[in-house]
N, CA, C and O atoms as a CHARMM CRD file, in Angstrom:
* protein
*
  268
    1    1 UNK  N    152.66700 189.44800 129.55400 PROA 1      0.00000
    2    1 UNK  CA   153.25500 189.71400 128.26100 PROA 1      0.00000
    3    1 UNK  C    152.14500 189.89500 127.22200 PROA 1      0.00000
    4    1 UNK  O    151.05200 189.32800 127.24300 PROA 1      0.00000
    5    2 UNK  N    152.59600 190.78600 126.29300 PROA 2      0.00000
    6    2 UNK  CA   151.38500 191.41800 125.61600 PROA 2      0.00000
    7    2 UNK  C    151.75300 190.20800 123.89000 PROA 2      0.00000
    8    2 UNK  O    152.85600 190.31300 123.35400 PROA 2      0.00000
    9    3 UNK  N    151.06000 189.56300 123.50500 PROA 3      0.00000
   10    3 UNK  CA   151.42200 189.02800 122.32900 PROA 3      0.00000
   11    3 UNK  C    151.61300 189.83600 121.03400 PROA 3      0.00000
   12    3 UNK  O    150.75700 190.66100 120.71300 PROA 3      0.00000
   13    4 UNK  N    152.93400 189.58400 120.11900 PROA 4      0.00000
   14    4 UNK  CA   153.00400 190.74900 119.41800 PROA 4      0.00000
   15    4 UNK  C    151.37800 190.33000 117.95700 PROA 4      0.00000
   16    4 UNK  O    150.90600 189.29000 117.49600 PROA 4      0.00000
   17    5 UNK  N    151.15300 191.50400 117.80500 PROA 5      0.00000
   18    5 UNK  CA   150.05400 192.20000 116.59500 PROA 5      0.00000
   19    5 UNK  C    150.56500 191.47100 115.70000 PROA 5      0.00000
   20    5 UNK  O    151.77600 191.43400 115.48300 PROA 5      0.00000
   21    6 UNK  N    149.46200 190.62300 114.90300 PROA 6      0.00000
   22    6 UNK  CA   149.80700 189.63900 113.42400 PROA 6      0.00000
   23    6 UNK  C    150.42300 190.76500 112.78500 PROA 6      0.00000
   24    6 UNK  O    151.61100 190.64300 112.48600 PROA 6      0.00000
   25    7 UNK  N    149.78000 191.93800 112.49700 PROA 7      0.00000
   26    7 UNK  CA   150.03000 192.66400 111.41800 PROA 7      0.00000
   27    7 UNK  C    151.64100 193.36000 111.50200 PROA 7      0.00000
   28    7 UNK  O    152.30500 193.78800 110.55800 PROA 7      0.00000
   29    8 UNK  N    151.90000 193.32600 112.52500 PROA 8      0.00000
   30    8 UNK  CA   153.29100 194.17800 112.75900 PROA 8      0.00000
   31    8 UNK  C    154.68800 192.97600 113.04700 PROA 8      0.00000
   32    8 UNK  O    155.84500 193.30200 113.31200 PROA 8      0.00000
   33    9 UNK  N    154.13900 191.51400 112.89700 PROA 9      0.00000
   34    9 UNK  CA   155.31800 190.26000 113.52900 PROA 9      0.00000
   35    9 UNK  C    155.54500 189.21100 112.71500 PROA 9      0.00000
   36    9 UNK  O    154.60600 188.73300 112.07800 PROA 9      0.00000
   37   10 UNK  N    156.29500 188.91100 112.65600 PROA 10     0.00000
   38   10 UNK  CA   157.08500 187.70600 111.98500 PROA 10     0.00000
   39   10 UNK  C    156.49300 186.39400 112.39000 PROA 10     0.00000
   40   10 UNK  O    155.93300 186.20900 113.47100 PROA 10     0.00000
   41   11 UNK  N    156.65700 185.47500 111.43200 PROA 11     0.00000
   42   11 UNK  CA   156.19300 184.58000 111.95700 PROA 11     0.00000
   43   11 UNK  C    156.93600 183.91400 113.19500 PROA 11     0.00000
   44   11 UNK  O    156.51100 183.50100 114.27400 PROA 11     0.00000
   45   12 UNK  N    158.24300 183.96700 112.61700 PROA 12     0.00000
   46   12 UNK  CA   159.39200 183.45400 114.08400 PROA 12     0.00000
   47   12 UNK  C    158.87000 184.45100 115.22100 PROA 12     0.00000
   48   12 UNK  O    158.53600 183.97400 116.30500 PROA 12     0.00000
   49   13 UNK  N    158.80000 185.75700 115.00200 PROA 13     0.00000
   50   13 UNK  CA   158.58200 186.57800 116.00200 PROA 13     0.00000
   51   13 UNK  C    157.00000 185.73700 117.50200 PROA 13     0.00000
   52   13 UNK  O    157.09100 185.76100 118.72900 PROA 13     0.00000
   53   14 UNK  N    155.80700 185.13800 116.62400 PROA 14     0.00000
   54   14 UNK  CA   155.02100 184.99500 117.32100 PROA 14     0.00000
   55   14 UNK  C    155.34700 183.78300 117.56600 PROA 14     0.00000
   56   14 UNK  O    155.38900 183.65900 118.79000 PROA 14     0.00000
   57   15 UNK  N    155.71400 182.39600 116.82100 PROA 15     0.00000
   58   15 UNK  CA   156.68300 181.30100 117.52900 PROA 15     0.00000
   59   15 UNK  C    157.20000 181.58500 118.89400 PROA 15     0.00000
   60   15 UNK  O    156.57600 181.37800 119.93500 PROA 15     0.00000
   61   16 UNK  N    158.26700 182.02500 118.80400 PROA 16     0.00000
   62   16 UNK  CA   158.83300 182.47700 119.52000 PROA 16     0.00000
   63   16 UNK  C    157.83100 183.31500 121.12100 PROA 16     0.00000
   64   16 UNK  O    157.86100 182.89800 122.27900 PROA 16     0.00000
   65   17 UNK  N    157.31800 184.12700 120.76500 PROA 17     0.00000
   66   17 UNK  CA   156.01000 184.00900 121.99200 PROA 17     0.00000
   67   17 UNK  C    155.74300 183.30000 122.75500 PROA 17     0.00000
   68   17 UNK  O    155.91800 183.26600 123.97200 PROA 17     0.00000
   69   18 UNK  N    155.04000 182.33200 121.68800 PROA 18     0.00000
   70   18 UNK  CA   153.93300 181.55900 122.21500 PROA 18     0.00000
   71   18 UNK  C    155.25900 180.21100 122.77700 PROA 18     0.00000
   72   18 UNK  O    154.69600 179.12400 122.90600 PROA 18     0.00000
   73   19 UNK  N    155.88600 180.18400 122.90800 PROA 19     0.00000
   74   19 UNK  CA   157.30100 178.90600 123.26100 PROA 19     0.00000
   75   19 UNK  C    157.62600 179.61800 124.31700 PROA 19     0.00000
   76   19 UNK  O    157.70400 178.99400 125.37500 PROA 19     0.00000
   77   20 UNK  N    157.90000 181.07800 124.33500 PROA 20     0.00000
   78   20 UNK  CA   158.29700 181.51200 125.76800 PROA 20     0.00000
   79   20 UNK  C    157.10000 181.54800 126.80600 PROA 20     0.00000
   80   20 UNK  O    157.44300 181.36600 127.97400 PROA 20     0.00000
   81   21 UNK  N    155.54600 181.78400 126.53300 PROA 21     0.00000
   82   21 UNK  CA   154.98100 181.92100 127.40700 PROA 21     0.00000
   83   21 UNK  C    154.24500 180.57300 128.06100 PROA 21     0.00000
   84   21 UNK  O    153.82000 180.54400 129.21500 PROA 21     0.00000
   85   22 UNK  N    154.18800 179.73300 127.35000 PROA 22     0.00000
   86   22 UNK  CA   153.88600 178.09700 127.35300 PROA 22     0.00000
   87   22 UNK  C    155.02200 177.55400 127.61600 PROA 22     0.00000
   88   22 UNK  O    155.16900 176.44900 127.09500 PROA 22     0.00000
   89   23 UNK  N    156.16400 178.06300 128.44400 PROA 23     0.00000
   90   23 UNK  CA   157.27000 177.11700 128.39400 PROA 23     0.00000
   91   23 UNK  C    157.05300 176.38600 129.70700 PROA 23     0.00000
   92   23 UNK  O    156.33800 176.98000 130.51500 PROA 23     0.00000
   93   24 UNK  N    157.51400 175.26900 130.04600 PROA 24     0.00000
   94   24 UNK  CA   157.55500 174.31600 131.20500 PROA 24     0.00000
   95   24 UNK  C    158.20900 175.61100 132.50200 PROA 24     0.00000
   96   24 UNK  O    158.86500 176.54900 132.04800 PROA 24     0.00000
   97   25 UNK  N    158.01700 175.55600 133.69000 PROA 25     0.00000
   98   25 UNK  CA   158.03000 176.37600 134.52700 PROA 25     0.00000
   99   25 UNK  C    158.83800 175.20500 135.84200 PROA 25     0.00000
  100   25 UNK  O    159.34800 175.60000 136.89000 PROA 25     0.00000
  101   26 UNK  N    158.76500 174.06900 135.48400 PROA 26     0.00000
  102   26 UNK  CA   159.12300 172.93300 136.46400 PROA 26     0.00000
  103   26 UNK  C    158.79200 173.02700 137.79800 PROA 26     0.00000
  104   26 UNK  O    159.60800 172.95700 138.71700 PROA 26     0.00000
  105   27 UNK  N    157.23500 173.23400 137.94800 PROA 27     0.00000
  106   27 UNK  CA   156.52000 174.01700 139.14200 PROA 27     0.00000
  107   27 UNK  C    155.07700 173.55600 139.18900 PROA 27     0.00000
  108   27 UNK  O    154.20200 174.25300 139.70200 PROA 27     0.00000
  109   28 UNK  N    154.83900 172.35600 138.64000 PROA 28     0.00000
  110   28 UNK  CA   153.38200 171.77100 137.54800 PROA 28     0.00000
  111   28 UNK  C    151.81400 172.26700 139.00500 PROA 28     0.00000
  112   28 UNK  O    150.61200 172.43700 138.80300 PROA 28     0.00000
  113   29 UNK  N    152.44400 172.32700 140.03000 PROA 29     0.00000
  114   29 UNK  CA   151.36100 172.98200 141.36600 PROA 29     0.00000
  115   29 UNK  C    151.19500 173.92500 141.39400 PROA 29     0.00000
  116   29 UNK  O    150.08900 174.41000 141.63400 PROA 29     0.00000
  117   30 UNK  N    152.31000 174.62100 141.14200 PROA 30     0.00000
  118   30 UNK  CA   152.02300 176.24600 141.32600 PROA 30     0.00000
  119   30 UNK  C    151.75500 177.16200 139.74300 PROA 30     0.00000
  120   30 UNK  O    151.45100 178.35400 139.76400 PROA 30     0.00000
  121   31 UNK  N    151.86700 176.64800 138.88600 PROA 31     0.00000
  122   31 UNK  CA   151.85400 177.09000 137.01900 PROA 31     0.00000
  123   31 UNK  C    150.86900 176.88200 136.79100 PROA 31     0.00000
  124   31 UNK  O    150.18600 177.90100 136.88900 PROA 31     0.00000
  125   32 UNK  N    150.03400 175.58400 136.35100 PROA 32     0.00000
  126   32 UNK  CA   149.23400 174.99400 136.48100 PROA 32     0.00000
  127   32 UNK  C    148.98600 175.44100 134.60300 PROA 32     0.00000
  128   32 UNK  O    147.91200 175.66400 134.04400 PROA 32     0.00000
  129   33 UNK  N    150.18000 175.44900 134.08400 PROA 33     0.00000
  130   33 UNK  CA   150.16200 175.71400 131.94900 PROA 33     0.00000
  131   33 UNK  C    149.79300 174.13000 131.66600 PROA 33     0.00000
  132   33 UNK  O    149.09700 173.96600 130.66300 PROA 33     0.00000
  133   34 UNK  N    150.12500 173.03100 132.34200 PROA 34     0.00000
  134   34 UNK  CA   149.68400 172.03500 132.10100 PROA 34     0.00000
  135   34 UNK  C    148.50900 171.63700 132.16400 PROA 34     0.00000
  136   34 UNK  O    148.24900 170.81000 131.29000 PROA 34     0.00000
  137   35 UNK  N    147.41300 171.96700 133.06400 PROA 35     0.00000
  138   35 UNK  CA   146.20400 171.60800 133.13700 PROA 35     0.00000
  139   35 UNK  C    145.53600 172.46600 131.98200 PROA 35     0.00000
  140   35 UNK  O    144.67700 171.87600 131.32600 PROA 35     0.00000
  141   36 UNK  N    145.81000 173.74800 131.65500 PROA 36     0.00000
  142   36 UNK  CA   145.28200 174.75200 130.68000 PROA 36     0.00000
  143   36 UNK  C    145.15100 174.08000 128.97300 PROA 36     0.00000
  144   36 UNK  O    144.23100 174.13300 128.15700 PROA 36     0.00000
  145   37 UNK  N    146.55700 173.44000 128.91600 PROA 37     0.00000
  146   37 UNK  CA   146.73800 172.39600 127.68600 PROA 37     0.00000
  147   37 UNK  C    146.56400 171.22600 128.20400 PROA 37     0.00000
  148   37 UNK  O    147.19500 170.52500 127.41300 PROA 37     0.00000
  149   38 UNK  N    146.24300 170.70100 128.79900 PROA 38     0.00000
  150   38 UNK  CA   145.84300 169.46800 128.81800 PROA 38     0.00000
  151   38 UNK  C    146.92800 168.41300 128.37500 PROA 38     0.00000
  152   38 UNK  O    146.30500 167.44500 127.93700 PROA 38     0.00000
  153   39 UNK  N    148.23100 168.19500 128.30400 PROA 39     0.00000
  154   39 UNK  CA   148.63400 167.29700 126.99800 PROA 39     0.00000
  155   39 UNK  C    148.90400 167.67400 126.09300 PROA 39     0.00000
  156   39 UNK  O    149.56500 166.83600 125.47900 PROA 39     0.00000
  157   40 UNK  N    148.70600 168.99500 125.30200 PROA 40     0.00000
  158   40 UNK  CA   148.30100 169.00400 123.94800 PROA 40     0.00000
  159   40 UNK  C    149.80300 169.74600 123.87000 PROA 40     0.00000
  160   40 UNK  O    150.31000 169.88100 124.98400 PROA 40     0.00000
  161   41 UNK  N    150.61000 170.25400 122.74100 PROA 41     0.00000
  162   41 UNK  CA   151.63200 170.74100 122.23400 PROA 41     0.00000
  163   41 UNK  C    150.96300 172.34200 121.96000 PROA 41     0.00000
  164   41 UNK  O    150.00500 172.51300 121.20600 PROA 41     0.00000
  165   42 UNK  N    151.71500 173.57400 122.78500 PROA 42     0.00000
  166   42 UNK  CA   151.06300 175.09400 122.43200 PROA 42     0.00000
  167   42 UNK  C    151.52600 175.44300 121.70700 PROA 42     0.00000
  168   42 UNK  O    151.31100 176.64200 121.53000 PROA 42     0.00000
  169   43 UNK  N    152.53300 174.74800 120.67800 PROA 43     0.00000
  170   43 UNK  CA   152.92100 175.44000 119.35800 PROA 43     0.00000
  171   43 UNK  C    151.86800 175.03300 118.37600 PROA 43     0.00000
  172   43 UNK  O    151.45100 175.81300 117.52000 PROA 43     0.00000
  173   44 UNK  N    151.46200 173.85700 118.50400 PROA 44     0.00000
  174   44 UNK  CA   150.82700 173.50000 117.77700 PROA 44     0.00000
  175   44 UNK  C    148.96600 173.92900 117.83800 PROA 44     0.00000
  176   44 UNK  O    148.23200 174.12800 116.87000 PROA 44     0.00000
  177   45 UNK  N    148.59100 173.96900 119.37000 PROA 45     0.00000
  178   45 UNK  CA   147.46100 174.95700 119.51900 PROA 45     0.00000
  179   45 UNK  C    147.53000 176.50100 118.76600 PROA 45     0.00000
  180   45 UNK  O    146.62400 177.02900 118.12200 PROA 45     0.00000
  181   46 UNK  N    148.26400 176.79900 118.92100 PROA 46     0.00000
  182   46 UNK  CA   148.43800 178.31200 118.42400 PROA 46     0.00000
  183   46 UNK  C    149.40400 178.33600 117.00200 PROA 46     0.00000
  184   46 UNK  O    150.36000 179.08500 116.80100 PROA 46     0.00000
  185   47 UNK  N    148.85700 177.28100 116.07800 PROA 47     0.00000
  186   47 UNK  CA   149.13100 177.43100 114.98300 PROA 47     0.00000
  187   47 UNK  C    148.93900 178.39600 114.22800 PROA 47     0.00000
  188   47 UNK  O    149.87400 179.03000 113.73900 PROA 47     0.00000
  189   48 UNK  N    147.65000 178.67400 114.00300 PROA 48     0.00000
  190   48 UNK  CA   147.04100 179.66500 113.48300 PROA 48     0.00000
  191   48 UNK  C    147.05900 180.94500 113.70500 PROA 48     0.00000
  192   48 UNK  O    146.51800 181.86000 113.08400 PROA 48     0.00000
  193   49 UNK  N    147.86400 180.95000 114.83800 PROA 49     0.00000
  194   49 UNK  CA   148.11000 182.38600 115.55500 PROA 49     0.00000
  195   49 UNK  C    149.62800 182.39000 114.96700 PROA 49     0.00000
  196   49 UNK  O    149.81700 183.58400 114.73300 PROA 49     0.00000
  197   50 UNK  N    150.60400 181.80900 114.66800 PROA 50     0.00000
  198   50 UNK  CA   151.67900 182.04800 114.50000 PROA 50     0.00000
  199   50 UNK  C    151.99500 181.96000 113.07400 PROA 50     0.00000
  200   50 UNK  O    152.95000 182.48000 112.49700 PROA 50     0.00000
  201   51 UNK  N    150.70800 180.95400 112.39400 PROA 51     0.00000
  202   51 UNK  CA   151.01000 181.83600 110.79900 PROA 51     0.00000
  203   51 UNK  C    149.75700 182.75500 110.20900 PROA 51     0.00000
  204   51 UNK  O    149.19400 182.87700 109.12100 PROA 51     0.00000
  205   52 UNK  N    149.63400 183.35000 111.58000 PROA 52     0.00000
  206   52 UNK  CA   148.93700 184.57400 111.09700 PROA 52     0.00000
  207   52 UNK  C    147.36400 184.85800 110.78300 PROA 52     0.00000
  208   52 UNK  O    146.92000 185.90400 110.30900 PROA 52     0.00000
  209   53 UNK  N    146.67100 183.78700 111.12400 PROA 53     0.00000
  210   53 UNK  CA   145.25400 183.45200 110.38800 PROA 53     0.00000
  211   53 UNK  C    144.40900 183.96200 111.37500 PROA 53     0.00000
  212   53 UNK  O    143.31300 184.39600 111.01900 PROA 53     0.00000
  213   54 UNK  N    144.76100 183.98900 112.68200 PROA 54     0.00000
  214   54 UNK  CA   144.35100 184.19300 113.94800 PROA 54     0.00000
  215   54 UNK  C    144.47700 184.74400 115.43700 PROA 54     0.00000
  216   54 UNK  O    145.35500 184.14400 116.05700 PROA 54     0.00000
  217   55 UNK  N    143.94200 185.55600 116.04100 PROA 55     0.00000
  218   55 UNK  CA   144.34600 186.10600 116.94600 PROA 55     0.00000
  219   55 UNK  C    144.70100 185.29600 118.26500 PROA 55     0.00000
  220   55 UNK  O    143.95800 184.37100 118.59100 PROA 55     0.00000
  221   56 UNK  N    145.81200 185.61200 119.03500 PROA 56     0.00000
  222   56 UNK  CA   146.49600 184.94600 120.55700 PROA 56     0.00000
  223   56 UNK  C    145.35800 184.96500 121.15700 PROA 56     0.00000
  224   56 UNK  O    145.08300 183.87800 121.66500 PROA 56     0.00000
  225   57 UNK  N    144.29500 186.08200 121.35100 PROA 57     0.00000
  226   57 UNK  CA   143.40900 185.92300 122.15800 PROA 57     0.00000
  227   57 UNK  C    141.89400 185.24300 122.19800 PROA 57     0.00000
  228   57 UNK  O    141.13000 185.13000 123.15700 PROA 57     0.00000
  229   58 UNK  N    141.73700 184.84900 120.88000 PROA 58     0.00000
  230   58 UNK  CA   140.82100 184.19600 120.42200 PROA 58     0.00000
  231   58 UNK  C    141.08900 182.34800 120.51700 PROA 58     0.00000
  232   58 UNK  O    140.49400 181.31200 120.81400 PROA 58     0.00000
  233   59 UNK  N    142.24100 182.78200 120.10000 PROA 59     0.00000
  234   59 UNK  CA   142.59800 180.95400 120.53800 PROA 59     0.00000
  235   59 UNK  C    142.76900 180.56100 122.34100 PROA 59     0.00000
  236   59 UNK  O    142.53000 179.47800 122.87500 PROA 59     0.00000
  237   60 UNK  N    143.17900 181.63300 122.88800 PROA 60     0.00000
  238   60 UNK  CA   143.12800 181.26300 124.09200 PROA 60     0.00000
  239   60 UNK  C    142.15800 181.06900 124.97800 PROA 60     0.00000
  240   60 UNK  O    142.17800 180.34800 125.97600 PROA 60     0.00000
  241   61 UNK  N    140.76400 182.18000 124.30700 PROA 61     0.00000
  242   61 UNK  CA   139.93400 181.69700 125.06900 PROA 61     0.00000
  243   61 UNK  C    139.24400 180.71000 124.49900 PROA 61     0.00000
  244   61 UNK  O    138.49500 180.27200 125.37200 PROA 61     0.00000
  245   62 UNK  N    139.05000 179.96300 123.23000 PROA 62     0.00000
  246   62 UNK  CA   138.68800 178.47600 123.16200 PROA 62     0.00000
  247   62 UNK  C    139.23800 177.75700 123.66700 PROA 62     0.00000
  248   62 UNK  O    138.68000 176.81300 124.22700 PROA 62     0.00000
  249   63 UNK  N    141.08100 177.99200 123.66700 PROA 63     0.00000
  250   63 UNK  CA   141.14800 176.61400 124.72600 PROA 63     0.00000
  251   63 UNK  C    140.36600 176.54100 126.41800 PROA 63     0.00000
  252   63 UNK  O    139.93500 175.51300 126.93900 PROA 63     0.00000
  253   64 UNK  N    140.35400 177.74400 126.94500 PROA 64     0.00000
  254   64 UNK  CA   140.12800 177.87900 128.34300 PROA 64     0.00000
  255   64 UNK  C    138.52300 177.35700 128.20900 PROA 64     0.00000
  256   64 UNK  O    137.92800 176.63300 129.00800 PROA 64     0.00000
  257   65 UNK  N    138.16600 177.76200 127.34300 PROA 65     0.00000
  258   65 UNK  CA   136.02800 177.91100 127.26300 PROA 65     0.00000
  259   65 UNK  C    135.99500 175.95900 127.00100 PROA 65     0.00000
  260   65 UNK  O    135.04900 175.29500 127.42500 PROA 65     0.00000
  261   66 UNK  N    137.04700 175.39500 126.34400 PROA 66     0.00000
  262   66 UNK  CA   136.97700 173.60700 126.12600 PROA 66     0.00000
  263   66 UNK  C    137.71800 172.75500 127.34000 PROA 66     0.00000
  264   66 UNK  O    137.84500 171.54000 127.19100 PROA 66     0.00000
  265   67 UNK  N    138.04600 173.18800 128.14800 PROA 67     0.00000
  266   67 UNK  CA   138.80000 172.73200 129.46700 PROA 67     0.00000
  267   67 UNK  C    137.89100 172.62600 130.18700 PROA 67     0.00000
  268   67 UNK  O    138.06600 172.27600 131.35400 PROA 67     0.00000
């Protein structure tokens, strides 16, 4: 899934994203979104991406580059 463009999305619009693609998969061996966050809440990692300050792909690879 391609994350929608700050410039063209709502804020619900990228919420909404980032909740569907971080969602629990009930599969924690084979997903493995839990080890990626660690614990942490991905609405709240990708704050800044969802009000706009920051790009999906920039935050994602700090989390991956701090894991």
């Amino acid at each position: 899934m391609t994350p929608p463009r700050i410039e063209v999305s709502t804020m619900e619009e990228r919420r909404a994203f980032v909740l569907e693609v971080w969602k629990c998969l009930g599969n924690c061996e084979e997903c493995g979104k839990c080890r990626i966050l660690r614990g942490r809440d991905a609405e709240t990692l990708y704050a800044p991406y969802i009000d706009g300050k920051e790009e999906y792909i920039d935050i994602t690879l700090r989390i991956r580059n701090n894991n």
